[in-house]
C-alpha positions as CSV (number, residue, x, y, z in Angstrom):
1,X,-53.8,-59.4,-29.2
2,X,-54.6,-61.4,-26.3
3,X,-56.8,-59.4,-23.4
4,X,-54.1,-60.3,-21.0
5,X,-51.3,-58.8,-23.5
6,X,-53.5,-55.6,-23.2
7,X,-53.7,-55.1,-19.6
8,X,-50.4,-55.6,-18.8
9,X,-48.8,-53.1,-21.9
10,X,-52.0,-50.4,-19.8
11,X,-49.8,-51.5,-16.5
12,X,-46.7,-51.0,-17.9
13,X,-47.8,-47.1,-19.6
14,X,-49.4,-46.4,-16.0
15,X,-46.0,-47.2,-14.1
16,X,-43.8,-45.1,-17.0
17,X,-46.2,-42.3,-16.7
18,X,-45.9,-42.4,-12.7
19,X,-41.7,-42.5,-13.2
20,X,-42.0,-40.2,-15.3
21,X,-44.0,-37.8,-12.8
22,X,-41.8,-38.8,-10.4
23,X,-38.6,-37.6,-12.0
24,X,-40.0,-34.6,-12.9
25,X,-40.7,-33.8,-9.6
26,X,-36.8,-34.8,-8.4
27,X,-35.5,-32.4,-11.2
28,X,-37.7,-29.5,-9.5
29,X,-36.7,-30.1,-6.6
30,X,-33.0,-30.1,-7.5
31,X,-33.3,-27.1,-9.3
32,X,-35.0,-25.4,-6.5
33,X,-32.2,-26.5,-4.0
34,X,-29.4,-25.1,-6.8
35,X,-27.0,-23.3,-4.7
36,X,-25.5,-19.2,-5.1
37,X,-22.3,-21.3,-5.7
38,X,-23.4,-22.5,-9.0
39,X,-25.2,-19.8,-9.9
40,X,-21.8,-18.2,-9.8
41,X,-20.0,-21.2,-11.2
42,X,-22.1,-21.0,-14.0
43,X,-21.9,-17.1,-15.0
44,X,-18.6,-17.2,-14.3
45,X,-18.7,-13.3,-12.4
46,X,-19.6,-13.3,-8.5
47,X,-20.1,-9.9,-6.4
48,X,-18.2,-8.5,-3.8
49,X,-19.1,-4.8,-2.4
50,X,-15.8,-3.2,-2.0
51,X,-15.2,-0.1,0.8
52,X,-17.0,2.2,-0.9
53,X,-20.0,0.4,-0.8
54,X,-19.9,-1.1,-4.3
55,X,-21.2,-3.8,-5.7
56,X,-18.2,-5.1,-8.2
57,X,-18.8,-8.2,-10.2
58,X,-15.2,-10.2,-10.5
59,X,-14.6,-13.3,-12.2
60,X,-14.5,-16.5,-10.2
61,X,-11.9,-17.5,-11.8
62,X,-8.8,-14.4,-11.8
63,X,-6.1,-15.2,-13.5
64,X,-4.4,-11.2,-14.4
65,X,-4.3,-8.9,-11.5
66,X,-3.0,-5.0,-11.5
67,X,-2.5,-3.6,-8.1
68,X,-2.9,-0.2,-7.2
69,X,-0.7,-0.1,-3.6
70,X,3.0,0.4,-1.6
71,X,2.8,-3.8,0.0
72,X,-0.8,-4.2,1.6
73,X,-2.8,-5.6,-1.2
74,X,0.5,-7.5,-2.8
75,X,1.0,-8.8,1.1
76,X,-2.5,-10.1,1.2
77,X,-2.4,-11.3,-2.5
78,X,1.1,-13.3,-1.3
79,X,0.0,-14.8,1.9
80,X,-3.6,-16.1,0.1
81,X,-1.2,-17.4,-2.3
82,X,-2.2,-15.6,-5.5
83,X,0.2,-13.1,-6.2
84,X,1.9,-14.5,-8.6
85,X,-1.1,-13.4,-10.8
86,X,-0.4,-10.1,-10.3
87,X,0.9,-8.6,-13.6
88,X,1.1,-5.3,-13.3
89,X,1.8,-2.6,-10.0
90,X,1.0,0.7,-9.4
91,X,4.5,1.7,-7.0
92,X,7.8,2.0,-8.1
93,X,8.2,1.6,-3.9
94,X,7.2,-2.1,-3.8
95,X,10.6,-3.3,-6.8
96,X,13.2,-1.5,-5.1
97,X,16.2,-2.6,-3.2
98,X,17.5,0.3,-1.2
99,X,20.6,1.8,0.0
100,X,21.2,4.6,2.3
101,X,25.0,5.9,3.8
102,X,25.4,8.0,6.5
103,X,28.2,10.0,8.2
104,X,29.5,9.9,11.7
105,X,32.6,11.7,13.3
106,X,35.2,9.4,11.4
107,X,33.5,7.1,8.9
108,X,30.1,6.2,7.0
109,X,28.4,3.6,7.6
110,X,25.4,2.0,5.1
111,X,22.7,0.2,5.2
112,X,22.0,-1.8,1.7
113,X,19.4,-4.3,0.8
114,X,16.1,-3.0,2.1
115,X,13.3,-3.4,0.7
116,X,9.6,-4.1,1.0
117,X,9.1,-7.4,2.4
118,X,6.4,-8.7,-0.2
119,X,9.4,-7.8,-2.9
120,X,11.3,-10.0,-0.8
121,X,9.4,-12.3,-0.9
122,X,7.8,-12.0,-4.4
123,X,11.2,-11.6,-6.8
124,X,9.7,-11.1,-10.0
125,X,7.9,-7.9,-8.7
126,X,10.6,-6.4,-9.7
127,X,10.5,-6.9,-13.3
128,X,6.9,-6.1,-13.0
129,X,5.4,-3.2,-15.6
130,X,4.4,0.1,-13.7
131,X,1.0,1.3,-14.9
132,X,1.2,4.6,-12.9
133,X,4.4,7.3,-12.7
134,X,3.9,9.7,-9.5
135,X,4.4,12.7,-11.8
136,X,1.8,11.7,-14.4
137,X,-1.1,9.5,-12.7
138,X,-2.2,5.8,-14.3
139,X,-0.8,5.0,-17.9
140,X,-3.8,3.5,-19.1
141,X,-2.3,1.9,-22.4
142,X,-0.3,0.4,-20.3
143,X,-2.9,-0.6,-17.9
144,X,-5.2,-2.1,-21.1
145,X,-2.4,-3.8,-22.7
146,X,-2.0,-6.0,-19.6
147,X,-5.4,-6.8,-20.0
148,X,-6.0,-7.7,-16.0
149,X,-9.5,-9.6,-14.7
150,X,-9.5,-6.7,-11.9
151,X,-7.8,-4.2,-10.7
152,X,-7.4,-3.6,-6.5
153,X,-7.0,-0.1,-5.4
154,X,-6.4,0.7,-1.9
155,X,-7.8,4.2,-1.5
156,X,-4.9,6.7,0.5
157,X,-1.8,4.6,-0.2
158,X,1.1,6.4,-1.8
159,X,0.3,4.4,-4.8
160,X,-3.3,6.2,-4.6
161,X,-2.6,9.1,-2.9
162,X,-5.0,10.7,-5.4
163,X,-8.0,8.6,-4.0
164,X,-8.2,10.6,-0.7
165,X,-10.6,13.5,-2.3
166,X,-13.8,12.1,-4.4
167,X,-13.6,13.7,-7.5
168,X,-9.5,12.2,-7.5
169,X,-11.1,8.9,-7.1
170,X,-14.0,9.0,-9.3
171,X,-12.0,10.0,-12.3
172,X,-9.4,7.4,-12.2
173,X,-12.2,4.7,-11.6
174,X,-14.5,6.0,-14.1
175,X,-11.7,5.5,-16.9
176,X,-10.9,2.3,-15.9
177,X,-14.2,0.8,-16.0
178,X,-15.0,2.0,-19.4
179,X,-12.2,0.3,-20.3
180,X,-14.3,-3.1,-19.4
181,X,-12.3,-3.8,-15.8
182,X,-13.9,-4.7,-12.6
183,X,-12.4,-2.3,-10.1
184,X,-12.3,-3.3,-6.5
185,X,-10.7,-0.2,-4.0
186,X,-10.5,-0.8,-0.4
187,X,-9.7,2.0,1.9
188,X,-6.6,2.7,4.3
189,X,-6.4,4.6,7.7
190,X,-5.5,7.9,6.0
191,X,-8.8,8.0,4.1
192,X,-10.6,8.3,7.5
193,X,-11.4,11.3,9.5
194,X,-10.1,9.5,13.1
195,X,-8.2,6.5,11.6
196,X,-7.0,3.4,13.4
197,X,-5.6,-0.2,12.1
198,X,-9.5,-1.7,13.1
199,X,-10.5,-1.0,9.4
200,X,-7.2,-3.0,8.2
201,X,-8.8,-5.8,9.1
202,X,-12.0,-4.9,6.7
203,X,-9.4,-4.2,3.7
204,X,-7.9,-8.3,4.2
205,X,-12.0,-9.1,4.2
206,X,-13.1,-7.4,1.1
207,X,-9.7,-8.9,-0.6
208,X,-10.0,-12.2,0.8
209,X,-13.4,-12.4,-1.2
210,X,-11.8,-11.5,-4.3
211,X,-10.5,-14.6,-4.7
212,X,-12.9,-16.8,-2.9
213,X,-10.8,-16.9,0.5
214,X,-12.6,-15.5,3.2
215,X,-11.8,-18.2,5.7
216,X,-7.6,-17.5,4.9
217,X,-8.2,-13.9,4.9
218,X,-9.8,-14.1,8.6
219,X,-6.5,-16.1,9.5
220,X,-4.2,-12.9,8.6
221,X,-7.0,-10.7,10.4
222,X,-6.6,-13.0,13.8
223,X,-2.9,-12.6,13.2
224,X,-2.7,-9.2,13.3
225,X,-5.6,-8.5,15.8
226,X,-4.2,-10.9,18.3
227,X,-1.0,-8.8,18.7
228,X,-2.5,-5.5,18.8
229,X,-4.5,-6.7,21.7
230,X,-1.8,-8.2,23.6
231,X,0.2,-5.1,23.2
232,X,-2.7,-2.7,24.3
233,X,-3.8,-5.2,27.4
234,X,-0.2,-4.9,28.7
235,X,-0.3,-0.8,28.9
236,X,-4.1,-0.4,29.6
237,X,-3.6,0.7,33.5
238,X,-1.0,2.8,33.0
239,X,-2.3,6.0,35.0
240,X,-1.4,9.2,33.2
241,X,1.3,10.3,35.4
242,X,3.4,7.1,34.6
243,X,2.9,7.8,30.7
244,X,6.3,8.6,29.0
245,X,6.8,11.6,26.5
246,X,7.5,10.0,23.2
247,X,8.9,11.9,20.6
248,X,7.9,10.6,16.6
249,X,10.8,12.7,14.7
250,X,11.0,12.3,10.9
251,X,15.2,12.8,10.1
252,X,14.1,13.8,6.5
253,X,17.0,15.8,4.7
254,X,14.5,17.7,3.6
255,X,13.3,18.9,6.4
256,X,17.4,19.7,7.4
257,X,17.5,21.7,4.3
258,X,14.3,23.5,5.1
259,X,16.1,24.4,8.6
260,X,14.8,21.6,10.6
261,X,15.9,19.1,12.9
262,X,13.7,17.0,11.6
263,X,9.5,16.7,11.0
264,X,6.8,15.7,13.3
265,X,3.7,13.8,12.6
266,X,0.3,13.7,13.7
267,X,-1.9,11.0,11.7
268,X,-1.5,7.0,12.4
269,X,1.8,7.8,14.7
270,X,0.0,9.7,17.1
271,X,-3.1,6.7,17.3
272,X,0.0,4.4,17.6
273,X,1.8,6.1,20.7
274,X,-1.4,7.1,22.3
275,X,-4.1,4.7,22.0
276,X,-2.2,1.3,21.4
277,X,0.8,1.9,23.2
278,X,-1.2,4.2,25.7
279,X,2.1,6.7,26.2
280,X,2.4,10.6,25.9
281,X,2.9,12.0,22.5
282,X,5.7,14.5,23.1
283,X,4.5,17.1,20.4
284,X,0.7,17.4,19.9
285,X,-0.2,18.4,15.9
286,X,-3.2,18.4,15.0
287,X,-4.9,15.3,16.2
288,X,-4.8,12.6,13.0
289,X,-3.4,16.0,10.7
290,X,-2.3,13.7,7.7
291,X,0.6,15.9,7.1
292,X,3.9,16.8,8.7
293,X,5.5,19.9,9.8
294,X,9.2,20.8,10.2
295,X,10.4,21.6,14.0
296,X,13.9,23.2,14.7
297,X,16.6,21.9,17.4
298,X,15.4,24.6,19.9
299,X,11.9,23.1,19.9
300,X,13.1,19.0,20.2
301,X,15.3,20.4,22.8
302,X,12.7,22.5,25.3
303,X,10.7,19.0,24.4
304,X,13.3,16.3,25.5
305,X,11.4,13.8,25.3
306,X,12.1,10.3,27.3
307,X,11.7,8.3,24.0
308,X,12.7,9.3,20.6
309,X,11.2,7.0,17.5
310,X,12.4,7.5,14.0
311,X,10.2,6.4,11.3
312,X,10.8,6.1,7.8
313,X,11.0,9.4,6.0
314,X,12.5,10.4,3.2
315,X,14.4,7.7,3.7
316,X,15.6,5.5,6.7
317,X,17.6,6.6,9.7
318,X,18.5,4.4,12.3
319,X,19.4,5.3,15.5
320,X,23.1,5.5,15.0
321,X,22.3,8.7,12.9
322,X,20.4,10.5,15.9
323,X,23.6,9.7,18.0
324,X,26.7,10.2,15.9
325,X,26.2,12.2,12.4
326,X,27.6,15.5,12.6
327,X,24.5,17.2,11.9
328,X,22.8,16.1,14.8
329,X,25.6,17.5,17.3
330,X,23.0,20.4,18.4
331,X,21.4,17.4,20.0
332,X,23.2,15.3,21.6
333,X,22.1,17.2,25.0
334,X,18.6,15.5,24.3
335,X,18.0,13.3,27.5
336,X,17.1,10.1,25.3
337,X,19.8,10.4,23.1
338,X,22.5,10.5,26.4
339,X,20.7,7.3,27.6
340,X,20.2,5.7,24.4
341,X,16.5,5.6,24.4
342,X,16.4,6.5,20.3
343,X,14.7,3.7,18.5
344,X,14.0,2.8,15.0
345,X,10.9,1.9,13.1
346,X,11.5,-1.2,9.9
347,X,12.0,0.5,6.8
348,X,8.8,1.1,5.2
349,X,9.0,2.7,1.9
350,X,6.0,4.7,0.6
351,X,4.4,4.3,3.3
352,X,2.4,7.4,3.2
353,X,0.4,6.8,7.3
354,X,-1.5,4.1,5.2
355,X,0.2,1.0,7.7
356,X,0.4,-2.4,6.1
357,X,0.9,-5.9,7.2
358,X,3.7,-5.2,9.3
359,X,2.2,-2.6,11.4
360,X,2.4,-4.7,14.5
361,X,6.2,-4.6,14.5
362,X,5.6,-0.4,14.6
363,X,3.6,-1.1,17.7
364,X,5.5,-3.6,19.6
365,X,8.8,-1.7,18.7
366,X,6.8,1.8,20.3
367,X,5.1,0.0,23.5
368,X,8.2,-1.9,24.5
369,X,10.4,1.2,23.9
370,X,8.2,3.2,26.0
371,X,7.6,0.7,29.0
372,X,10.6,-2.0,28.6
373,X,9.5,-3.3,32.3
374,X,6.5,-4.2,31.2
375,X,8.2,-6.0,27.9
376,X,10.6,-7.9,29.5
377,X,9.9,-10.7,28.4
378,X,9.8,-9.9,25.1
379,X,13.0,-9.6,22.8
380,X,11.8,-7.4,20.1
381,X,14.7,-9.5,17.8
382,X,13.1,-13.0,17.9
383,X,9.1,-11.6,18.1
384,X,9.4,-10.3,14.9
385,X,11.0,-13.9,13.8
386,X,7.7,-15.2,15.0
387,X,5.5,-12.5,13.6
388,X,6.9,-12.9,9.9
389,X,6.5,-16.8,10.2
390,X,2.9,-16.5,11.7
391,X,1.5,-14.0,9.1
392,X,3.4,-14.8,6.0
393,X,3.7,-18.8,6.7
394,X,7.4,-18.9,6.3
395,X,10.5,-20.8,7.4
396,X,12.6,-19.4,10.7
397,X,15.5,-18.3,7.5
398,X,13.0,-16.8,6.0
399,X,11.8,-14.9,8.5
400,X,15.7,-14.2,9.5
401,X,16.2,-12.7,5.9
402,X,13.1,-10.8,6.0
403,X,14.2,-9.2,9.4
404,X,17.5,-7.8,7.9
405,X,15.5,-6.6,4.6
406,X,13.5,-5.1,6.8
407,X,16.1,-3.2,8.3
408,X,15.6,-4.4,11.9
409,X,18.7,-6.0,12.6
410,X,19.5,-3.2,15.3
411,X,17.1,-5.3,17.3
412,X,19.9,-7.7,17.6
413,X,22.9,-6.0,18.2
414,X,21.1,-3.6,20.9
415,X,19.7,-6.6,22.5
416,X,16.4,-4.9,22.1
């Protein structure tokens, strides 16, 4: 071999060996710079710390869900478009389609098709398996055999009423996880000593990073943030002399059988009338006392309040029951029932004080019922319309269909 042929093969080995450096060094340095992202990617599990402060590794890629709620989780799930992988529920609440007749002086008169808006919006909820019954707890066959990625509980629903005490909790988690399932539990109002809707907002967090959608789960957040606050700005000067008495009376036939006129609640009602819609609550329980307590006619009527707001209980009543059905002659003398200042909150079943999606409509329906001059401007009828389309992205029909589900279509016909 020629002396020239050797000093160029030496060049040639020098300028491979310095590539070769080279490269190695680029690989390093793209390893280095490897993101959380595909870490994740590549393990296939990525963390979220639920509301209890747990760290829960979920799959990246969830494709069986079970739900453990009454409509918040399913609501969230439906808006971040993934509840179609739900597969299994834990309320009977969320599949109905009600029905509920009630008698005035001549006639009945029914209301028929309510339901939960995400079953409205989610059909084949209703075929759905059940993996809990309220008289026996969680079926957990049934919950295995569905073989879900993760099951979402939200802590002090009706759905998971037994999550409000520890030991409740702990059991039904610690069963679930040996069975191999990531279990993710966020926490509603009731769960908290003084609760208010602020720690909805962390619930849509924690599920929004479930799935990987934090920045869609922010969007529902602002939704429902934004009208709070315009509803609290517009009754934040009113001095305490010019605060209504507003009256929060459960017309449970239960509570008629028992003797009553009806119940009375402390809980989220009271934090509604008080600190969002800034009025008097008529009858002060026990401030946020979770449960409710029958009052007789004598008591509503030494109240008479100026406002009268029926919620959901046992059942719905709208305000055409307060005024006409022959049971409620003894109170006809009430000063809001003679001027027609009875109003009805949407039919929310199992709703247990745990609020859901909707709770703006509860608070707008309160403040404007309460201090209509400063609501004017506002038709309760078509702000809902907007509502439902804002939060759930929907069509006007929709949002028209959802409003009679919803059992609001008094707003209309009262002009309210």
């Amino acid at each position: 071999m020629r002396t020239s042929d050797i000093h160029g093969l030496t060049a040639f080995a020098l300028i491979l060996a310095l590539l070769l450096v080279l490269s190695a060094g680029c690989t390093g340095a793209e390893q280095s710079s490897t993101t959380a992202d595909q870490i994740t990617a590549r393990t296939g599990y990525h963390s979220v710390v639920d509301m209890r402060g747990t760290e829960v590794q979920v799959p990246v890629n969830i494709r069986r869900v079970v739900t453990i709620d009454d409509g918040l989780v399913e609501g969230v799930m439906t808006i971040l478009g993934e509840s179609d992988k739900i597969v299994g529920l834990g309320s009977s609440g969320i599949q109905k389609s009600y029905e509920y007749t009630f008698p005035d002086a001549s006639s009945n008169y029914t209301y028929s098709n309510g339901m939960n808006p995400v079953r409205y919006l989610n059909p084949r909820f209703e075929d759905l398996p059940l993996v809990q019954e309220s008289s026996t707890g969680i079926n957990y066959e049934t919950l295995a055999s569905l073989e879900p990625d993760v099951v979402i509980i939200r802590r002090g629903s009706c759905a998971a009423s037994w999550g409000l005490n520890d030991e409740g909790l702990n059991k039904n988690i610690d069963r679930i996880e040996k069975l191999g399932i990531p279990t993710v539990v966020v926490n509603a109002p009731p769960t908290y000593e003084n609760p208010d809707i602020s720690t909805i907002s962390d619930e849509i967090r924690v599920i929004g990073e479930v799935f990987g959608k934090e920045s869609a789960a922010e969007d529902i957040v602002e939704t429902i943030e934004d009208s709070v606050t315009m509803i609290k700005k517009r009754t934040a000067d009113v001095s305490e002399e010019e605060k209504p008495r507003v009256l929060a009376l459960g017309l449970s036939p239960k509570s008629r059988q028992a003797g009553g006129a009806g119940n009375v609640r402390g809980a989220i009602i009271a934090y509604y009338i008080e600190d969002i819609a800034n009025a008097a609550n008529a009858f002060t329980v026990t401030r946020y006392d979770s449960d409710t307590g029958v009052i007789n006619a004598e008591q509503v009527l030494a109240l008479d309040p100026d406002v009268i707001i029926l919620p959901t209980s046992s059942g719905y009543h709208p305000p055409s029951e307060l005024y006409s059905a022959p049971y409620y002659e003894n109170l006809q003398e009430l000063s809001a029932v003679k001027e027609h200042h009875v109003y009805s909150l949407p039919w929310t079943p199992c709703n247990c004080d745990a609020s859901r999606l909707e709770c703006p409509i509860d608070l707008m329906i309160i403040a404007k019922a309460a201090y209509p001059d400063r609501f004017e401007d506002i038709r309760v009828s078509e702000w809902v319309l907007e509502y439902y389309q804002n939060l759930y992205g929907i069509d006007e029909e929709t949002a028209r269909s959802m409003r009679s589900v919803h059992w609001l279509d008094w707003t209309i016909e009262e002009d309210f």
